[in-house]
C-alpha positions as CSV (number, residue, x, y, z in Angstrom):
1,X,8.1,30.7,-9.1
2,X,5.6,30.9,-12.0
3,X,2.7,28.9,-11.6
4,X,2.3,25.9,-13.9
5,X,-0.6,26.4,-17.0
6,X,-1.5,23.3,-18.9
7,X,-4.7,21.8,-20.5
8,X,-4.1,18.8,-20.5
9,X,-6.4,16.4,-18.3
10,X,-4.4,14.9,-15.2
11,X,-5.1,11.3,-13.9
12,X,-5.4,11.0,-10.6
13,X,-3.4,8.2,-8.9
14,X,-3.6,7.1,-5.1
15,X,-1.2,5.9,-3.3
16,X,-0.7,2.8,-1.5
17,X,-0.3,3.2,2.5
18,X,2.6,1.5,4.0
19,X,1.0,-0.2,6.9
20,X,2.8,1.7,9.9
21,X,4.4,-1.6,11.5
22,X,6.6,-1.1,8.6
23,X,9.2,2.0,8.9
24,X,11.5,1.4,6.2
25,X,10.9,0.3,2.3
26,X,14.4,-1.4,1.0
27,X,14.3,-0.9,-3.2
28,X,14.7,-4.3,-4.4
29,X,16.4,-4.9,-8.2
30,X,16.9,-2.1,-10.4
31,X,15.2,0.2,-8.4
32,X,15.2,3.4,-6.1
33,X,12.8,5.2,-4.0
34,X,12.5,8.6,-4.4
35,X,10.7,11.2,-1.3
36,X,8.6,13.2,-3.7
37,X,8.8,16.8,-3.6
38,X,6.1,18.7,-2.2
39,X,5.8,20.9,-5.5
40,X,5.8,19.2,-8.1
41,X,6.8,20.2,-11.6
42,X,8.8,23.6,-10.3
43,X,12.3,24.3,-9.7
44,X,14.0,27.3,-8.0
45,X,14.5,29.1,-12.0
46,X,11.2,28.1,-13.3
47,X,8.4,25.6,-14.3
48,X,9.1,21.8,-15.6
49,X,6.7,21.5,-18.5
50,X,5.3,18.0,-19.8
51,X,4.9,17.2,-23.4
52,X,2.2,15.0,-22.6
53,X,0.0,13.6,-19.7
54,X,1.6,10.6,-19.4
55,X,5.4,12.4,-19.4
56,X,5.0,14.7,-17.4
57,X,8.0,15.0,-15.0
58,X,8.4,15.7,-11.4
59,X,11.1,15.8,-8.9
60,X,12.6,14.1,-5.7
61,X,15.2,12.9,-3.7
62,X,16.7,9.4,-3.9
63,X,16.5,8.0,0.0
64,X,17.1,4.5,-0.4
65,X,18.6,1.9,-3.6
66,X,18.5,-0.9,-4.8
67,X,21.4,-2.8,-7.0
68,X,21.5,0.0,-9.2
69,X,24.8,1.7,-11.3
70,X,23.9,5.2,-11.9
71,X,22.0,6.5,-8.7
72,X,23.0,6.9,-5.4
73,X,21.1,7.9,-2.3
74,X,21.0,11.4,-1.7
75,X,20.5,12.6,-5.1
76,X,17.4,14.5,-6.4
77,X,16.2,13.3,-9.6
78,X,13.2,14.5,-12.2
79,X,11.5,11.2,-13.5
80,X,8.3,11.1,-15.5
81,X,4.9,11.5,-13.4
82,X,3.1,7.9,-14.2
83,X,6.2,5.7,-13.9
84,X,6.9,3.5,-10.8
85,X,4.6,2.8,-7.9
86,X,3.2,5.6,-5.7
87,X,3.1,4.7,-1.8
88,X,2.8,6.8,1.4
89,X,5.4,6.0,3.6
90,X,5.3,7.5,7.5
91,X,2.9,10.3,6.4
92,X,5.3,11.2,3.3
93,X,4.4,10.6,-0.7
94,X,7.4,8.3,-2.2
95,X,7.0,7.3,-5.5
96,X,9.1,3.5,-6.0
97,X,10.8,3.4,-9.6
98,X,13.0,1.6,-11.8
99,X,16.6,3.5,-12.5
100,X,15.4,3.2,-16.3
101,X,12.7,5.4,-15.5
102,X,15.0,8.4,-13.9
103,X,15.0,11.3,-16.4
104,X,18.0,13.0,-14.9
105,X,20.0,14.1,-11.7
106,X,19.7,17.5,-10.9
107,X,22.3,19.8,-9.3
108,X,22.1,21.7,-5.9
109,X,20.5,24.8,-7.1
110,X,18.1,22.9,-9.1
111,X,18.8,24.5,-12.7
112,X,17.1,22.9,-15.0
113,X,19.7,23.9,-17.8
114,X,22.6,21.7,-15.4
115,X,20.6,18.8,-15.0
116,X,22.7,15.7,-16.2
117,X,20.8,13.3,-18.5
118,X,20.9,9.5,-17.1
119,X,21.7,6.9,-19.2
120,X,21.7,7.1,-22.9
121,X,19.6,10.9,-22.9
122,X,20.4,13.6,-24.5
123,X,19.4,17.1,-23.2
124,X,19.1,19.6,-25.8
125,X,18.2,23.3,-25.6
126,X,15.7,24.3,-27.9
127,X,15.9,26.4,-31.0
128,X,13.4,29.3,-30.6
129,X,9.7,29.0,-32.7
130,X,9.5,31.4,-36.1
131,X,7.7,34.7,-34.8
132,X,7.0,35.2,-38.6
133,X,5.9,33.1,-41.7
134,X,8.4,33.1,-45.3
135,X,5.7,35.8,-46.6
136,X,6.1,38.2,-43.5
137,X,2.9,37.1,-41.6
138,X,3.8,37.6,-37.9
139,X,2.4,34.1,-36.0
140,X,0.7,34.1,-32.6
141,X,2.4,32.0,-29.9
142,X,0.2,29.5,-30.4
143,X,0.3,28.9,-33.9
144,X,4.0,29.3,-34.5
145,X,5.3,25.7,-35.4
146,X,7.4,24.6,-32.9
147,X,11.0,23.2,-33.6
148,X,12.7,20.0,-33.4
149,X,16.3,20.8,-33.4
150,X,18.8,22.3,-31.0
151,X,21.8,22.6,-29.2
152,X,23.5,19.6,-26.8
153,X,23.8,20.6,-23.8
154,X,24.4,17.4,-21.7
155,X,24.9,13.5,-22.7
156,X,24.0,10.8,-20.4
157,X,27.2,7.8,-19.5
158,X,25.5,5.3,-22.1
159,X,23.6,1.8,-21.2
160,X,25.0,-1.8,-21.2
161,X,24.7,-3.9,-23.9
162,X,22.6,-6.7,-23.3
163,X,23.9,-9.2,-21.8
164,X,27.2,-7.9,-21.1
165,X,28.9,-5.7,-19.0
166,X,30.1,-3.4,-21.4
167,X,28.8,0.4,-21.5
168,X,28.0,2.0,-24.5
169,X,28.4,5.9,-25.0
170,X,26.3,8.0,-26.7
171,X,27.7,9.3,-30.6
172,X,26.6,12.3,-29.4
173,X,28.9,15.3,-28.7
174,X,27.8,18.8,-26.3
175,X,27.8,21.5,-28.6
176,X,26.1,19.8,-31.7
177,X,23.1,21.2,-33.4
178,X,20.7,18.0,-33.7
179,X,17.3,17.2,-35.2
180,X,15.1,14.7,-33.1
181,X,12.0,13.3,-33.3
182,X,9.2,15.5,-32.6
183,X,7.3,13.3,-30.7
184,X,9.7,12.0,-28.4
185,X,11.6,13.3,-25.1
186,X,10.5,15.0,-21.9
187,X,10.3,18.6,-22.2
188,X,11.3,22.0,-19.6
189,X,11.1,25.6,-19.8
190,X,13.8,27.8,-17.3
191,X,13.8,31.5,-17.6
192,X,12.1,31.2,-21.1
193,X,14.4,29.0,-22.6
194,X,13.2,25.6,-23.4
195,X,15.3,22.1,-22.9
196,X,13.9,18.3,-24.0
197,X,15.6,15.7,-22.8
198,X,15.4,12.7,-25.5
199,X,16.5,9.2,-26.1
200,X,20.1,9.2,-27.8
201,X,17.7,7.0,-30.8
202,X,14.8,10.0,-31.0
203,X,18.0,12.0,-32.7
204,X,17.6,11.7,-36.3
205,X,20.6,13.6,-37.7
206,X,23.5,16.1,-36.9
207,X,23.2,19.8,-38.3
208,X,25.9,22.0,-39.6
């Protein structure tokens, strides 16, 4: 595993102790709670990279639910750092959240790249930054302007309307070259290729 490299300033949060009468924590709502992995922000092919402080995604297995539709215990998931409620249950971080807040399921062997969107996401893999300038001028890493368009990869089932029961699927097909918003989504890098996982309404047009 590479190590993670950021400059971004981390918050701090502590967690709240489950007083140890207490052995179980039953999600209530909307909501699951997730045992948080001991390192955070890598998987097996690489390092989970945040776009921001305040997005930046870790990873964990579902071990109980509430009345939720898309999760189910057992699962490991990658959510965004700040959401939920942090507690310490028997000696273990767990980290209670709302199944709006889950980022995506991921698979056995924890490939970034198979990770399947939840809800109304879109995971794109990212075109690769210009190494050189119209006029020939090679650009450093860090100056290179980064892209905003790429390939689908994976769509999410959708999201109810509101108030109804009906599901509504992404218009978003695997295989499509999109432009999103560059501000938006939750970004990873695997084996030097990069994913972002956005909101089907951070796309902002089909490329051909």
């Amino acid at each position: 595993m590479r190590a993670l490299s950021t400059r971004t300033r981390v918050i701090v949060q502590a967690s709240s102790a489950i007083p140890k009468q207490f052995k179980a924590v039953k999600p209530v709502g909307d909501r699951v709670l997730v045992k948080v992995d001991k390192e955070e922000m890598k998987s097996i092919g690489g390092v989970l990279l945040p776009s921001s402080a305040t997005k930046k995604p870790t990873a964990g297995q579902i071990v109980s639910v509430g009345d939720v539709t898309l999760l189910k215990g057992g699962e490991r998931v990658v959510y965004s750092k700040y959401a939920g409620t942090e507690m310490e249950v028997e000696g273990g971080e767990h980290v209670l959240l709302k199944e709006e807040d889950v980022i995506g399921v991921l698979p056995s062997n924890d490939k970034i790249g198979q990770l399947q969107p939840l809800g109304d996401r879109v995971m794109i893999k990212s075109a690769k930054a210009e190494e050189k300038t119209s006029g020939g001028v090679l650009l450093s890493t860090q100056s290179a302007e980064k892209p905003n368009f790429g390939t689908v990869v994976a769509v999410g089932s959708g999201k109810k309307k509101e108030d109804s029961e009906e599901w509504i699927k992404p218009n978003i097909q695997v295989g499509q070259t999109v432009m999103y918003n560059k501000y938006s989504g939750t970004e990873f890098e695997e084996e030097d290729e990069g994913f972002i996982v956005v909101r089907e309404s951070d796309i902002l047009a089909a490329l051909s």
